[in-house]
N, C-alpha and C positions, 0 to 999 in steps of 0.2 A: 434633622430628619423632617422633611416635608410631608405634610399630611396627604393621603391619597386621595382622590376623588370623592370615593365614596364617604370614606372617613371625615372627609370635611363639613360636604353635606351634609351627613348626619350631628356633626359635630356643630354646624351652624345652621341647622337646620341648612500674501504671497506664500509661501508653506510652512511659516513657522506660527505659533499661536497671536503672534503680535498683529500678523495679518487679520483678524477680527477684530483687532482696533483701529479704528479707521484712519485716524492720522496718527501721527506721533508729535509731541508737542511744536516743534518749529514750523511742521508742514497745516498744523493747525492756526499757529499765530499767525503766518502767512495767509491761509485764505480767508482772515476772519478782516475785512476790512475795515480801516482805521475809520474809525466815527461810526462804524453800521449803526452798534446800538450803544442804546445810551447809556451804559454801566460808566460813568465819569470815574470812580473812584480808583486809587491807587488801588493795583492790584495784592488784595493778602498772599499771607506766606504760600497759602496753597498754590498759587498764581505766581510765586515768584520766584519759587526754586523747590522749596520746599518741600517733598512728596506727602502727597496725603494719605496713603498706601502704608501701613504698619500692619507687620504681620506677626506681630507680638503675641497676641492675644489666642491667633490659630496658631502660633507655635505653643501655646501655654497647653491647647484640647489634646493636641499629639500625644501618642502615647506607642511606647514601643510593642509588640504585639510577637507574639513566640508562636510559630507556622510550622507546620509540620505537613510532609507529603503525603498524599492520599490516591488512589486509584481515580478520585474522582477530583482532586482539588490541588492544583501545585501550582506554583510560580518562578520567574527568571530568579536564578541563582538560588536559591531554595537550598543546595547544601553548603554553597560559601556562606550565605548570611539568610540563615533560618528566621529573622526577626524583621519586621517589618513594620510601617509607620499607620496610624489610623486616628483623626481626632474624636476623642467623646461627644456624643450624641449631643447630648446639653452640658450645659454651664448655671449653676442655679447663682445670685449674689449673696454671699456670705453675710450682708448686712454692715462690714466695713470696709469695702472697697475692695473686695476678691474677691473668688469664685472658686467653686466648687464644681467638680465634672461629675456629671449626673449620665447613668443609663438610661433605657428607654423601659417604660412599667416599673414594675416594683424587683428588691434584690431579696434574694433567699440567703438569710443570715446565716444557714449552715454552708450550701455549695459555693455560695457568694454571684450565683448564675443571676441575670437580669432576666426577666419572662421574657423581654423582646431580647434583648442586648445590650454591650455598651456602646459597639459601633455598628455604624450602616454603613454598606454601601450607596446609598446616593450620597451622602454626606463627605464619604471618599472618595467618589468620583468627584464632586465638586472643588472641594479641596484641593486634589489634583489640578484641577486647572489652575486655579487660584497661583497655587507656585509656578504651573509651567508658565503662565502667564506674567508672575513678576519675572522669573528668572528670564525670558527673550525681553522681557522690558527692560532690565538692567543688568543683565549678564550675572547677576551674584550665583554665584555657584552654592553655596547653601541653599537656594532655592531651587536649584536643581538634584539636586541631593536628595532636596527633601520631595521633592516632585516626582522621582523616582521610585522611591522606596512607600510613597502614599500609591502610584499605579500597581507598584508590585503587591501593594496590600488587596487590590482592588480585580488584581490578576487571580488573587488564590481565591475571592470571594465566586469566580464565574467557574461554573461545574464544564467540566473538560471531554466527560464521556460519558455515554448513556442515553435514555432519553432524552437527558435533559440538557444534551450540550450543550454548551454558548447561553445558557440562561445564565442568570446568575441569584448565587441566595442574600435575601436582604442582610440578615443580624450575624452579630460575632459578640463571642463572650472576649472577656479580657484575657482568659487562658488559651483565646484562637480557637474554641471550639466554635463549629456553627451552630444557626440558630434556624436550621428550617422551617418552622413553624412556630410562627409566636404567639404571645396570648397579649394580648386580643387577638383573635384572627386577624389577619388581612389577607387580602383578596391580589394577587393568586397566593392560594396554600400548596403545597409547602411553597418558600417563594420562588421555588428556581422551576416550578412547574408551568410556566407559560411567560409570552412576553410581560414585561409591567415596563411602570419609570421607571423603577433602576437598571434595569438593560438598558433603556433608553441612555441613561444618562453615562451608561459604561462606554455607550457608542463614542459619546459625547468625548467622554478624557480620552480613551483608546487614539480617536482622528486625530485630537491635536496632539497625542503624546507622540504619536508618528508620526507627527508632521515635523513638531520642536526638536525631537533625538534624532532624525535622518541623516543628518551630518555631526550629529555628536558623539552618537554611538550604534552603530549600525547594527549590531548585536542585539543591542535592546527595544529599537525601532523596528526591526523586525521583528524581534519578541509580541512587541504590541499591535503591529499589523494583521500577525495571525490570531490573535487576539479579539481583534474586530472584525475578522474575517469568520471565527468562530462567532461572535455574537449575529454579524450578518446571516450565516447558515439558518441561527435560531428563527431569526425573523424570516428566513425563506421559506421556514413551515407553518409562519403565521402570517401576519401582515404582509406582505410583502408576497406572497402567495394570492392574495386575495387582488393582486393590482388589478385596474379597471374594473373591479365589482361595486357594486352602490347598495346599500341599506337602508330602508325608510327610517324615517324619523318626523311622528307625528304628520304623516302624508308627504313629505316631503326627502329625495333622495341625496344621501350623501355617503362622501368615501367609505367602504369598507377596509382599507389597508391602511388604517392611520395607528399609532403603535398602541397597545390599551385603549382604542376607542377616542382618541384625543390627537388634535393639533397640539396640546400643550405637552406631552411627552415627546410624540416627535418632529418638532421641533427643536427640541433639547439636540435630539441624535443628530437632527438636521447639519445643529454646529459644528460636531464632530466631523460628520460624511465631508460638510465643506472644507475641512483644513485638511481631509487624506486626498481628496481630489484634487487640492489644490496642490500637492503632493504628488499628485502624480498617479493614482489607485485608481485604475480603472475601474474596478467595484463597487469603490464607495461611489463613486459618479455615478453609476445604473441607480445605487440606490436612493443617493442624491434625488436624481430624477424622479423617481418613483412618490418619493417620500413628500417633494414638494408642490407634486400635481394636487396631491391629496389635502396638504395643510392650506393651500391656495383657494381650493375649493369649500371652503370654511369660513372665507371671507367674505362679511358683508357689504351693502350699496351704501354708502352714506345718503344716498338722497331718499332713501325708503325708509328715513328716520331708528327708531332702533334697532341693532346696537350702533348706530353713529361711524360705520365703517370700519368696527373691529375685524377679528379674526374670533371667529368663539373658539370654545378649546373644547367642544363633546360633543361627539354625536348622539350622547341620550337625553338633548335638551336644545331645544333654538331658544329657551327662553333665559339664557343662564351664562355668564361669562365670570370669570373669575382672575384675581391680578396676579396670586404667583403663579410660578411656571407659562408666564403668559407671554416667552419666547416666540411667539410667531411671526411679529414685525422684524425683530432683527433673524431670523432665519432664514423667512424669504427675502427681504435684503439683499444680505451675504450671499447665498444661494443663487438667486436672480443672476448678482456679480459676477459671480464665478462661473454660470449657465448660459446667460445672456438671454433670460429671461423675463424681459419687458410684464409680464402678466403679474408675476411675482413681485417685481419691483413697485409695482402696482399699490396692488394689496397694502404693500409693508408699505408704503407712503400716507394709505388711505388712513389704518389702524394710529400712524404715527400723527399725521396732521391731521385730522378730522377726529378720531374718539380720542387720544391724548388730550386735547385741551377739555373735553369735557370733564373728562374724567379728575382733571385739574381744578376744574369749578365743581365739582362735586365736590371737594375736601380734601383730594388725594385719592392714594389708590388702596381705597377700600379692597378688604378680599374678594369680597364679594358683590356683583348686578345679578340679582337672579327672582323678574329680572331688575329692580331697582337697586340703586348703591348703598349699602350697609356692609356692616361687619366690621372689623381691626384694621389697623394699617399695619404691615408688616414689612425689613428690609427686600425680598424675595420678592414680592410685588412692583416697590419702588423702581429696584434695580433695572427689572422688566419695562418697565416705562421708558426709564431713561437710555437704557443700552437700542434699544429699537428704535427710539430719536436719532439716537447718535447712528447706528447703523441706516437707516432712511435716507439721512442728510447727506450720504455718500451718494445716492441716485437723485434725490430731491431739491431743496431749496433751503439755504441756508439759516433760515427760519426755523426748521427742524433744530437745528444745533443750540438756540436761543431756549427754544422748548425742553432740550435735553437740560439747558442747567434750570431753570425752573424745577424741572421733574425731581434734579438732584436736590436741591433745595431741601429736600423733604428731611437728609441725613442733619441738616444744618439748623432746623426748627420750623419748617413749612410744614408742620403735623400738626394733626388734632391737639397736641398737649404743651404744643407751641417751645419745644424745648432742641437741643443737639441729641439725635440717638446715636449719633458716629462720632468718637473721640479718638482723635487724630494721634493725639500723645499714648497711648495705649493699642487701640485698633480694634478698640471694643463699641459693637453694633448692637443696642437692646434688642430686645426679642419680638417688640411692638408695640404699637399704642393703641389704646380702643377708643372709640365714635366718640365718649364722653372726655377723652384725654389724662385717664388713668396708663401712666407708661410699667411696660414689663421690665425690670431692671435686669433678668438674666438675659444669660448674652450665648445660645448655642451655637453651633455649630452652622445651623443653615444660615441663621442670619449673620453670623461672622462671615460664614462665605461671599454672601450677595451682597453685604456691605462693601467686602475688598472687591469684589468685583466692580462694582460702582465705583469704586477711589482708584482703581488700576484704568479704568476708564476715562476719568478726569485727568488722572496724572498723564493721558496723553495725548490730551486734548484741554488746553490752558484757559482759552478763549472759551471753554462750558463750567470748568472749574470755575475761572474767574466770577461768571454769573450765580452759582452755586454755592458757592461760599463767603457771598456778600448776603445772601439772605437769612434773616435772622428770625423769622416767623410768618405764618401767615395770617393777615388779621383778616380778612373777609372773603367772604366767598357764596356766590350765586349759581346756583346749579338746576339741577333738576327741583319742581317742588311738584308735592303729591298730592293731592286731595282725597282724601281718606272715600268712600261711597257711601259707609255706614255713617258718617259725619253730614252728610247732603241732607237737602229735603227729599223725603220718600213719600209716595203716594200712597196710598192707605191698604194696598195688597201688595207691599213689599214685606220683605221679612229678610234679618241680621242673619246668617249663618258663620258659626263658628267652629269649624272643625276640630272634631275632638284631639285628633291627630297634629292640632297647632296649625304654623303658619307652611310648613313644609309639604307640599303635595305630589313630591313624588319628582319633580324637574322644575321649582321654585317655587318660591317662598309668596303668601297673599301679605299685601302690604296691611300690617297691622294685624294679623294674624285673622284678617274674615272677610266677607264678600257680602254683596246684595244680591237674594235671590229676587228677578224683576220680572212677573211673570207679563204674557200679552197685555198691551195698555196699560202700564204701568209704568210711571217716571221717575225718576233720580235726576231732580236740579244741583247746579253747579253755581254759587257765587264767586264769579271770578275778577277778584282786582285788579292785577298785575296786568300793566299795560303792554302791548303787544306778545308775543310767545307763539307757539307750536304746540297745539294737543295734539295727546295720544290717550287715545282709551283703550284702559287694562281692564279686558273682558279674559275670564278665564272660562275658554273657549271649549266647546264639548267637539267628541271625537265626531258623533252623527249630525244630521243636518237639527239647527235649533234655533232657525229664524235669522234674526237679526238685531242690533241696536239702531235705533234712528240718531243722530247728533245734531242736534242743533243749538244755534248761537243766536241770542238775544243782545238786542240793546235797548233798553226799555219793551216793548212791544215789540218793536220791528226785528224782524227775522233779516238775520244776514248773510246766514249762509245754513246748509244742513250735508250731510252726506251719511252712508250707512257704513255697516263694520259688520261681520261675520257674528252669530254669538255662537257657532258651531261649525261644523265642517272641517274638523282640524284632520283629519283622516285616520285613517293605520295609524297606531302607534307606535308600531314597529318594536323600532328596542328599547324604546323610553320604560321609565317605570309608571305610568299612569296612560290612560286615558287623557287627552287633552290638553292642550298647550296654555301656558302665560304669557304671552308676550303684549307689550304696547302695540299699540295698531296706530298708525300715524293717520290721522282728520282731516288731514287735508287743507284745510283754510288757518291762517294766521286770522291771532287774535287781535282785535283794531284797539286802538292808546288809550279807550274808555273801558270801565266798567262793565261788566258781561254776565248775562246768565246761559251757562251751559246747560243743555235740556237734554239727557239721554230719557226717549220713549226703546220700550221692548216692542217688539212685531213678533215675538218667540216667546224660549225662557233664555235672558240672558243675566248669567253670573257674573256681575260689576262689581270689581275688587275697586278700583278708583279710577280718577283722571291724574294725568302726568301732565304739567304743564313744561316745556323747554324753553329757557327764555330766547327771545331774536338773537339777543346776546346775551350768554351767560360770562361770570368773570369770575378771577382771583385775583385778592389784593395782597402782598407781600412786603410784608416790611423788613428794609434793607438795612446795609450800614450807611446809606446816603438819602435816606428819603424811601416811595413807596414805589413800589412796580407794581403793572397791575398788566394782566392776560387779558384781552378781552377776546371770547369765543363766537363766531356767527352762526347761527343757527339754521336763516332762511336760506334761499339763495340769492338775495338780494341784498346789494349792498347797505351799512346801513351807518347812520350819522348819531350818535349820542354824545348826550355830557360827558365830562372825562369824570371818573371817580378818584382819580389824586393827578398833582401836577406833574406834568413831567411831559417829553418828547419820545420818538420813537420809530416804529416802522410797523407799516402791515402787510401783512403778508395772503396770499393763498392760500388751498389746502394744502397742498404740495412743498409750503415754506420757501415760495419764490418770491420774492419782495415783489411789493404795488406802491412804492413812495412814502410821504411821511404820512407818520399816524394821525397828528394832529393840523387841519385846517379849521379856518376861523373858528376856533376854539369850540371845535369840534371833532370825537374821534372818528376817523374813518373806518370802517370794520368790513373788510370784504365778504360777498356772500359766500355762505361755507368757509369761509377762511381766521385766520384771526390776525389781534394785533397786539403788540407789547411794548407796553411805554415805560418809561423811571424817571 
């Protein structure tokens, strides 16, 4: 069960489904050219027949579930086989290598009720694919079986008449009651009162379960057409209702028709609409369409510095991106593909080659930029990463595909706690690992999903496997670095503000949980070491006009460059929850190979949370079973020439992941502008 939006924030402060796997292993080993990259190593078992896909573990969460008809809630075949499949929510570890299935909140020792549940529907829509997606992978008919009977669980969950038709309710008890409202709240109450993610994500299995059973079983394919045709209607009285309208957000307009306020929900649905269209569903195509103007529009410039040509995923925040559900590279992708939609295809190349490798030298895929990189690393995140590589690399440059197994990397020990969360002999995916490298040994649901997701991914594409399961940790990594404000030298009418309320304000987080209030004539020096790099100052920006920051860059005395930055004017707030935006503001001048004092003067009042330094090139260093690999990221737009950080040969690439020759001349790396390179 994936956490919602809101809950996190506050928490952290061709027509079968196989067709969204872009190749299939021979058509992969074929376009991966012999010698491209340097992986010399005999290929491991994952690579050499072996599938790295076990689905032991999500058969272990399944559980049979007793259904019963209702005026408001029924499913296919309901009075041949009234029982139906659902896995439990979590999985806690027993302490000797089992597990135990956990609901969601706490259990009432007398009803035996869970306050949320034992199952979700997103967690059964996921699932659901999971098998539809092994079974077109290998035809095993137990996974069709089981693929079936998890849609029909996920059929009785979506309410059928009334106001609320085509929504669907989140929780189920173990005795098939529902769970319209659970405790804790969430947001929509009851759940089948308005769009959310789990519609989204019902879009999602419904598409491809119609796409995989159209020639299997036509009975049930149709079952699940009208199905999504019903969840579409839902979205025709919300989203999807609002096409072509814009919402401010901190002065600035974006999509009203994205599903929950998010590219990261539909997106999700995105995948589904694209396997019914591809299918043949006029329907889902209009909605296809609709859906991906919107998620498109969410994406940012790479050369405008942050976010590094992501796709953000909320319209209640420019300052805030987040890694699960962060579906929107592979959606527009696939979408693009199937549309022929160059704009789309765009986007998802930008998000894949240009912020993936950052996000790579940050440490992985943190949960959370919001907007700087912190929080857990979680599978759901990962996944996101590397399925968007891998889908990119179908319009892009085959450089993309080298990125995706790095990305995968992460399952294999390329994490903070430098260890395997994916065990291939079982199929069990830990829950995550945190900033510090303490790992979650339970194993739920979501992340069992994202995990097989990820390994059904690999297993069909050998040549990302290959690179993926040779890596055995990641030993260093250069990414963003922060320079605290309150840490600077301040001039003598500056003053530390710490909000009472934490680091949380509303649409992201102040780094270190405070700011410098700088009032007119008043400085914040910067000692800056690091040679060459990319500022960005993080002024957390007022709604009305509030002057400006001046920037300037010293080198001893001489002045080398200066430019200014807003320290107000963010506009309307629109639907954010605060006044005022966080986001880095890009400086404009690179830092020269010496020594520098950065000199923010106010002309206002401006609130200086810190400076972000980017490096020219940021990097990850990985260590393999043959030696070290190492990413190097471009940050300017200028090519650029550095010492190698381990030995080895390679290729570099563009943003786009279209090769530019070897990585290394006279013993030196090539690094193209905006682009990267990867050596072993």
């Amino acid at each position: 069960m994936s956490l919602s939006r809101r809950t996190f924030l506050t928490a952290a402060a061709a027509s079968s489904a196989l067709a969204l796997l872009p190749l299939d292993a021979r058509t992969a080993q074929a376009s991966a050219s012999p010698g491209l990259h340097p992986w010399g190593v005999a290929p491991p078992d994952g690579a050499r027949g072996a599938r790295l896909t076990n689905l032991a573990h999500l058969r272990f969460l399944l559980a049979e579930v007793p259904v019963v008809a209702s005026a408001t809630h029924t499913t296919f075949g309901i009075e041949e086989s009234p029982r139906v499949l659902a896995p439990w929510t979590y999985a806690d570890t027993d302490g000797a290598g089992g597990y135990r299935p956990v609901g969601g909140g706490t259990r009432d020792a007398v009803t035996g009720y869970w306050t949320q549940g034992a199952y979700n529907a997103d967690d059964i829509a996921r699932a659901a694919i999971v098998f539809l997606r092994d079974w077109q992978a290998t035809g095993d008919p137990q996974s069709r079986d089981e693929a079936r009977d998890v849609l029909r669980s996920l059929a009785f969950l979506q309410t059928t008449s009334g106001d609320n038709a085509g929504r669907v309710v989140l929780w189920q008890q173990e005795d098939g009651t529902l769970t319209p409202s659970a405790i804790p709240v969430e947001l929509p109450d009851p759940s089948d009162s308005a769009e959310s993610y789990w519609l989204a994500r019902s879009v999602w299995a419904f598409g491809e379960g119609y796409a995989a059973f159209r020639r299997e079983d036509a009975a049930f394919a149709a079952f699940l057409l009208e199905r999504l045709h019903l969840a579409l209607d839902a979205l025709g009285r919300e989203s999807l209702s609002r096409a072509g309208q814009w919402v401010r957000s901190d002065g600035r307009d974006l999509p009203a028709w994205l599903i929950a306020g998010g590219a990261d929900a539909t997106a999700e649905a995105m995948l589904g609409l694209a396997a019914a269209t591809e299918a043949g569903d006029a329907r889902s195509r209009q909605a296809l369409q609709t859906y991906g103007d919107g998620v498109a529009a969410m994406a940012s410039d790479p050369k405008k510095g942050w976010p590094f040509g992501a796709v953000l995923p909320w319209t209640g925040s420019l300052g805030f991106w987040h890694a699960w559900g962060a579906a929107a590279p592979e959606a527009l992708a696939r979408a693009g593909a199937v549309l022929r939609r160059r704009d789309w295809r765009a986007a998802a190349v930008a998000d894949a080659g240009t912020f993936t490798p950052q996000v790579l030298a940050s440490g992985g895929p943190h949960n959370a930029w919001a907007p700087l990189p912190a929080e857990a690393q979680i599978a759901y995140g990962a996944h996101g990463r590397v399925a968007g590589a891998v889908q990119a690399a179908t319009v892009g440059g085959e450089g993309l595909r080298v990125l995706a197994g790095l990305a995968a990397g992460w399952f294999f020990g390329a994490n903070t706690a430098g260890i395997p969360v994916y065990d291939p002999a079982t199929g069990v995916t830990f829950d995550g690992v945190e900033t510090d490298g303490r790992v979650n040994r339970n194993s739920g649901a979501e992340s069992t999903i994202h995990g097989l997701l990820t390994m059904l991914l690999l297993d069909a594409n050998r040549d990302i496997a290959r690179i993926a399961t040779s890596i055995t940790g990641l030993s260093s990594f250069s990414g963003l670095r922060v320079l605290e404000a309150e840490s600077a030298r301040l001039s003598a009418g500056c003053s530390i503000v710490r909000p009472e309320g934490g680091a949380w304000i509303g649409e992201g987080n102040l780094s270190g949980a405070a700011y410098v209030r700088v009032p007119a004539g008043e400085t914040v020096e910067f000692d800056v070491t690091e040679a060459d790099g990319i500022l960005h100052g993080l002024v957390w920006r007022q709604a009305a006009d509030a002057g400006d920051a001046v920037w300037e860059v010293f080198r001893g005395r001489r002045r080398l460059w200066s430019t200014r930055t807003p320290a107000g004017g963010a506009g309307d707030r629109g639907l954010t929850e605060a006044d005022g935006m966080l986001v880095p503001q890009l400086l404009g001048g690179d830092l020269p190979a010496e020594a520098v004092t950065v000199r923010c003067t106010s002309r206002g009042d401006v609130r200086l949370d810190a400076l972000v330094i980017q490096p020219a090139v940021s990097s990850a260093v990985y260590a393999t079973t043959s030696g070290a690999a190492v990413l190097y990221a471009g940050g300017t737009r200028r090519d650029q020439r550095i010492a190698p950080l381990a030995p080895g040969s390679g290729r570099s690439y563009d943003a786009d992941g279209s090769p530019r020759g070897q990585a290394v001349q006279g013993g030196r790396v090539r690094v193209r502008g905006g682009g990267f390179t990867i050596t072993r």
